[in-house]
C-alpha positions as CSV (number, residue, x, y, z in Angstrom):
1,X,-88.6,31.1,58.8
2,X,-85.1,32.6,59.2
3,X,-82.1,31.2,58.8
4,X,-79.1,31.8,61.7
5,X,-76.4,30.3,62.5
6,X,-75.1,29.4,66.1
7,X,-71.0,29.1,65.5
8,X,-68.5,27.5,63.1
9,X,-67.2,24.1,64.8
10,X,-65.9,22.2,62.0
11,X,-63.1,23.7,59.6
12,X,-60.3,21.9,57.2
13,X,-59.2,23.0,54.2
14,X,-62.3,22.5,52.1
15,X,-65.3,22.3,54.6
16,X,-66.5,24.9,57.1
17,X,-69.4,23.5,59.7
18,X,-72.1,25.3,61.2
19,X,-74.9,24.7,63.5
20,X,-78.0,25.9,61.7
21,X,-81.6,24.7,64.1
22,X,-85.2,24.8,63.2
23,X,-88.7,24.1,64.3
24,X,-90.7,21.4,63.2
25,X,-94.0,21.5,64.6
26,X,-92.8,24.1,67.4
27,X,-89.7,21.8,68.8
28,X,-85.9,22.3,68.0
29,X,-84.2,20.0,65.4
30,X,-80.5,20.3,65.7
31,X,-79.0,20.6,62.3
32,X,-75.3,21.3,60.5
33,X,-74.7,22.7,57.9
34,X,-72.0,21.7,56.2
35,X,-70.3,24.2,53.0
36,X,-67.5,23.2,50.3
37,X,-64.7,26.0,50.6
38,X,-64.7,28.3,47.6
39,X,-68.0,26.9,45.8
40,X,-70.5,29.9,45.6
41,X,-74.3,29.2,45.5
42,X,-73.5,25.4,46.1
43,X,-76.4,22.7,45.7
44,X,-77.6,21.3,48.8
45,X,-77.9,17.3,49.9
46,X,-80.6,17.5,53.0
47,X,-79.2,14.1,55.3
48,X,-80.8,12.3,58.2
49,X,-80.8,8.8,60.0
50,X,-82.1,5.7,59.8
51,X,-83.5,3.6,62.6
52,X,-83.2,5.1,66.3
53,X,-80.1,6.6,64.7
54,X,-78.4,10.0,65.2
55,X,-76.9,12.4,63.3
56,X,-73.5,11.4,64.5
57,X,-74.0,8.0,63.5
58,X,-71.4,7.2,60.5
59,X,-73.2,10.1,58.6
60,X,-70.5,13.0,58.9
61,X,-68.4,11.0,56.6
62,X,-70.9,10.7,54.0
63,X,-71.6,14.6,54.7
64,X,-67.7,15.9,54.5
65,X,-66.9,13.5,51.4
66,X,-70.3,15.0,49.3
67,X,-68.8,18.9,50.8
68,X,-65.2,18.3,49.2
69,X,-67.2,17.6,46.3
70,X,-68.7,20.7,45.8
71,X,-71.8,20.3,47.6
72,X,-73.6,21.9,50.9
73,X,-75.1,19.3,53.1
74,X,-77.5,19.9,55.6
75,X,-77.6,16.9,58.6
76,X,-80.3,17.0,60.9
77,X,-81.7,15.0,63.8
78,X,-85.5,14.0,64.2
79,X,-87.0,15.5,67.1
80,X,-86.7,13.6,70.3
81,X,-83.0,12.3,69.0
82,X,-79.6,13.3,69.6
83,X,-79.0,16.9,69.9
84,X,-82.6,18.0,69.3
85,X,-85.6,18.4,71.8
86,X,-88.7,16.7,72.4
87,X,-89.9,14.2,74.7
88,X,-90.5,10.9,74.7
89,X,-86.6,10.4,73.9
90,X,-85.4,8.2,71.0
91,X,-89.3,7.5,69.8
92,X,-89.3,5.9,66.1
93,X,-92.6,7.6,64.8
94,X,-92.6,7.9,60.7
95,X,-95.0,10.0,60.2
96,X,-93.4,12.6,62.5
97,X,-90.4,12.0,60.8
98,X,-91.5,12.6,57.9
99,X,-92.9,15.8,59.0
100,X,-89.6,16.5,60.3
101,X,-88.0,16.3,57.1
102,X,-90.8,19.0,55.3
103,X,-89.5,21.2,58.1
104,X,-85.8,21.1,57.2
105,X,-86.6,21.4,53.4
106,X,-88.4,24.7,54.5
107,X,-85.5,25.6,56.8
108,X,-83.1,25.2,53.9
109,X,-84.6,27.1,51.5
110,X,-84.6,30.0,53.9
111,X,-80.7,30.0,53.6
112,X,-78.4,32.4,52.1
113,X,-75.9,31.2,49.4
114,X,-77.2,28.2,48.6
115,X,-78.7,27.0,45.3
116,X,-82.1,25.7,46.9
117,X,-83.2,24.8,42.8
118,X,-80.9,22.0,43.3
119,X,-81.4,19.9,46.4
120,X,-81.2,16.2,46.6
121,X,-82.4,14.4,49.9
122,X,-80.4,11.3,50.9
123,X,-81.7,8.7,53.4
124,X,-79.9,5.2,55.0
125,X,-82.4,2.0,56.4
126,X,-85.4,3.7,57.6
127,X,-84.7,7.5,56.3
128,X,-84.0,5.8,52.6
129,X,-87.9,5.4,53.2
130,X,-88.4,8.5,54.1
131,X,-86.8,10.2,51.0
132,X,-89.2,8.4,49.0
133,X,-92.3,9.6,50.9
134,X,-91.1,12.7,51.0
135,X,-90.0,13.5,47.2
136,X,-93.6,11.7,46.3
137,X,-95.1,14.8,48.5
138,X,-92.7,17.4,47.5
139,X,-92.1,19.5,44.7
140,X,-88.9,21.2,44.0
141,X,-86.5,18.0,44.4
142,X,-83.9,17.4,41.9
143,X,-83.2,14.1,42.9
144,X,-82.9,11.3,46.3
145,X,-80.5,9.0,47.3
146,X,-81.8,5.6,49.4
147,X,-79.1,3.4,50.7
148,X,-80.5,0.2,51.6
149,X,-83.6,1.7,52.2
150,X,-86.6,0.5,54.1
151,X,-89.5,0.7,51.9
152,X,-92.5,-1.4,53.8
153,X,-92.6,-4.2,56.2
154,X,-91.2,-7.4,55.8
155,X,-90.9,-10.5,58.0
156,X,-87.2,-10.1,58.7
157,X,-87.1,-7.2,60.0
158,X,-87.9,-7.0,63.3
159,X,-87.9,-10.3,64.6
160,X,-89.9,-9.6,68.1
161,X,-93.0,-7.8,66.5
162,X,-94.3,-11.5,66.0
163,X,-93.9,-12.5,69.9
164,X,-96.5,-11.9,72.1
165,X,-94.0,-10.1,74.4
166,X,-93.3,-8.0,71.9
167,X,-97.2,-6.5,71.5
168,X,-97.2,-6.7,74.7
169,X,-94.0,-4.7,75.5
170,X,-96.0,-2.3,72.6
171,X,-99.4,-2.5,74.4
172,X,-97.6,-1.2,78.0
173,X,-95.7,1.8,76.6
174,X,-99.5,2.8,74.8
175,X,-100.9,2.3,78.3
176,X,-98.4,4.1,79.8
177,X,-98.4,6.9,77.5
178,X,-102.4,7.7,77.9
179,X,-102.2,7.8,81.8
180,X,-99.1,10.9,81.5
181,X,-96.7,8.2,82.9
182,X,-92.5,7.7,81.3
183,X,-92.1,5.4,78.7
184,X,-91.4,1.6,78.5
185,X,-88.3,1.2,76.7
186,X,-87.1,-2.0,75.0
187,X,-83.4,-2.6,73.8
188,X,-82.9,-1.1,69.6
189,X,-80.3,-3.8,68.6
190,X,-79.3,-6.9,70.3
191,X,-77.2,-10.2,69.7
192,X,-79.7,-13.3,68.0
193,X,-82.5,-14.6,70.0
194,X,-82.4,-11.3,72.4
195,X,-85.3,-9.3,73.0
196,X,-84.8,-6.3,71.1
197,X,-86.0,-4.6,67.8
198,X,-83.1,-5.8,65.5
199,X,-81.3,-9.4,66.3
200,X,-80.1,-10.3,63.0
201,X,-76.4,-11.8,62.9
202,X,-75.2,-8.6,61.8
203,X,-76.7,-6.4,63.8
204,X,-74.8,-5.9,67.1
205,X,-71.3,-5.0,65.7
206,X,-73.1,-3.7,63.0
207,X,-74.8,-1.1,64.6
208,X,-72.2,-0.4,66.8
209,X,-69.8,0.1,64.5
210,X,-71.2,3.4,63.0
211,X,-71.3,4.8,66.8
212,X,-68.7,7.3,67.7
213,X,-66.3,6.3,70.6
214,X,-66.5,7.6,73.5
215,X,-70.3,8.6,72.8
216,X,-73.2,7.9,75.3
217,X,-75.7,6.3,73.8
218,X,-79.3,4.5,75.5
219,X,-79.8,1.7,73.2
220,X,-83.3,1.4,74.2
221,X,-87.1,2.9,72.6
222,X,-90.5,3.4,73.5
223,X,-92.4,0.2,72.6
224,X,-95.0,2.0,70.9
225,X,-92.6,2.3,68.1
226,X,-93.3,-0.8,67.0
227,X,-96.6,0.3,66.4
228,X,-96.1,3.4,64.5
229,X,-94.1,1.4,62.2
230,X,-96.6,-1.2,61.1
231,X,-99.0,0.5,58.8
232,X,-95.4,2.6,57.4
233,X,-94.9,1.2,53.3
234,X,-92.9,4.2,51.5
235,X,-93.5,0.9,48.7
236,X,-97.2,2.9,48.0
237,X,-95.1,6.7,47.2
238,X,-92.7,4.9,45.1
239,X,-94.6,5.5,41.8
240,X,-95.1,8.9,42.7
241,X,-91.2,9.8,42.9
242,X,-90.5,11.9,39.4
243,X,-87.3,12.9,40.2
244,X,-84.1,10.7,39.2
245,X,-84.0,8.5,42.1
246,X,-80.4,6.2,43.3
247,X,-81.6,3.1,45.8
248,X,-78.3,1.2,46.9
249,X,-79.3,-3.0,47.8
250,X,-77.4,-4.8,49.9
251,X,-77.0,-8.1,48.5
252,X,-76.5,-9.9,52.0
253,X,-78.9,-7.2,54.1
254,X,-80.4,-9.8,56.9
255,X,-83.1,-6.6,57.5
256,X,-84.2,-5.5,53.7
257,X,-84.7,-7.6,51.1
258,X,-82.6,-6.7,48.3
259,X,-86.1,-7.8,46.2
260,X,-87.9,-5.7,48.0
261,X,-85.6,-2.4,47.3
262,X,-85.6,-3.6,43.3
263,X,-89.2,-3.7,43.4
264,X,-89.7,0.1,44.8
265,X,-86.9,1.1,42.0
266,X,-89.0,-0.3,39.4
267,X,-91.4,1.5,40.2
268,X,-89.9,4.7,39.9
269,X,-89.3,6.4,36.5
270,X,-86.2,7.7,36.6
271,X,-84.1,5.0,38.9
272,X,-81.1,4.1,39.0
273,X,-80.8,0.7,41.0
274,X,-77.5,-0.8,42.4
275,X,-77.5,-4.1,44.5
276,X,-73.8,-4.2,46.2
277,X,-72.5,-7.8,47.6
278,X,-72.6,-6.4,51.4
279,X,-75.0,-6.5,54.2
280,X,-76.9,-4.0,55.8
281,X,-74.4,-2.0,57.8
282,X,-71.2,-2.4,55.4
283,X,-72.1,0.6,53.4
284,X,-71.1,3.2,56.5
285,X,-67.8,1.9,56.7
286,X,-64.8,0.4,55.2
287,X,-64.3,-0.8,51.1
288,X,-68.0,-0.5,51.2
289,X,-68.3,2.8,52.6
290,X,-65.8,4.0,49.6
291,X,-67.3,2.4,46.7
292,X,-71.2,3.5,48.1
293,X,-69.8,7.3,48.7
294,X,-68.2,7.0,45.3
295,X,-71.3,5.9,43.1
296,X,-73.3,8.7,45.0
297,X,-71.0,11.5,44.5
298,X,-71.6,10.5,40.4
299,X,-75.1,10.3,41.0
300,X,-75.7,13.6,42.4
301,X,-73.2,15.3,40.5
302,X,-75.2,14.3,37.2
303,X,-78.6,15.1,38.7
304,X,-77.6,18.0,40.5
305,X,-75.4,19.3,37.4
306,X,-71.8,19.8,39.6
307,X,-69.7,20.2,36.2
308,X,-66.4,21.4,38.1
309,X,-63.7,18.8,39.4
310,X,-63.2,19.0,43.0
């Protein structure tokens, strides 16, 4: 695969921006890659989203602070999201995103200037899952970073899987799907007792809160979603991680069990395990977003051996 790149349309002082696509299974993922001024052959930290997110969700902050610390990062959006193609729009499939991440590894170590022996894979909510399942497949990864990751199902989650109008709603889109017909959509976040995927307390200025003003967003998904996530448990690749691994618990996270993030770290052999007093959207923005940015910056500069200050 070769690498290209489209145009520059990010620049400050430290950070130059580039579109930089690829193919995953034939479709177009849009991708950025981000590169600290001045830093030749920089390591690389390989970003995507969690749950029905984009690429502009909250993550370019994450992705400009790592760059003024001496690191490229690559930001990507699953196919069927954001600025990538692929049809149905905005469908939550695990196993495809998964795929989609193999494809940007392969995509990145196609690029020029870059030290591809030292690339770390970070991952938020449902991408902190797939960083785990992916560096248990992988070789070549120097290390992950999970922020309040998912890492299997759990009762809290997503309230209206255990309605029958949610299997229902799930059962519909399927139909719909095998007779060539559009997607039925239900809502991605709403307020308590609202039919949608994720109702906790915090979720509706939580989610919105990492969306960029003035940006257009459906908040609605295929039903079948709900589906493909029910047999997902990046718990089972846990034990299979080798390299040093950082998961980030929310001590308040309504969606993810801090218990259930400890018990993935332990089984990892080289984790590093931080539970934060926060809930599950704090660490995107705020005191939170500064002290989780902070502890990952140390992280990956130990693991991906960044000895210069910056």
């Amino acid at each position: 695969m070769i690498a290209y790149y489209v145009k520059m349309v990010y620049q400050d002082s430290n950070i130059v921006r580039h579109d930089s696509d690829f193919l995953s299974k034939g479709v177009r993922c849009a991708g950025w890659l981000f590169r600290p001024g001045k830093v030749l052959n920089p390591p690389i930290v390989i970003m995507a989203h969690g749950f029905a997110g984009e690429r502009t969700f909250g993550l370019p902050v994450f992705a400009q602070r790592f760059a003024q610390n001496g690191m490229a990062v690559f930001l990507f959006d699953y196919r069927n999201f954001g600025d990538s193609e692929g049809q149905p729009r905005n469908l939550v499939d695990p196993a495809r995103h998964c795929q989609d991440w193999e494809s940007a590894i392969a995509h990145v170590w196609s690029l020029p200037e870059i030290d591809t022996g030292r690339i770390a894979l970070w991952g938020t909510s449902l991408s902190g899952g797939h960083v785990i399942v992916t560096a248990a497949r992988q070789k070549g990864i120097s290390a992950i970073v999970a922020q309040v990751p998912y890492v299997g199902p759990n009762k809290d989650l997503f309230e209206f899987k255990n309605t029958i109008r949610g299997t229902m709603a799930a059962l519909q889109d399927m139909g719909k799907m095998l007779i060539g017909r559009g997607p039925f959509c239900v809502p991605v976040v709403g307020t308590p007792g609202a039919f949608a995927f994720l109702t906790t307390e915090e979720c509706w200025d939580g989610y919105h809160s990492i969306i960029p003003d003035g940006l257009s967003w459906d908040n609605l998904i295929p039903a079948r979603s709900l589906f493909k996530l029910a047999f997902y448990n990046p718990m089972r690749s846990a034990a299979k991680v080798t390299c040093p691994a950082l998961l980030i618990a929310g001590e308040y996270d309504s969606l993810i069990p801090s218990k259930m993030v400890k018990q993935a770290a332990r089984k990892m052999a080289k984790r590093t395990y931080i539970e934060l007093p926060c809930n599950h959207f704090a660490p995107y923005t705020g005191e939170f977003f500064e002290q989780t940015v902070r502890l990952e910056i140390e992280f990956l500069h130990e693991h991906l051996k960044i000895y210069d200050q910056y």
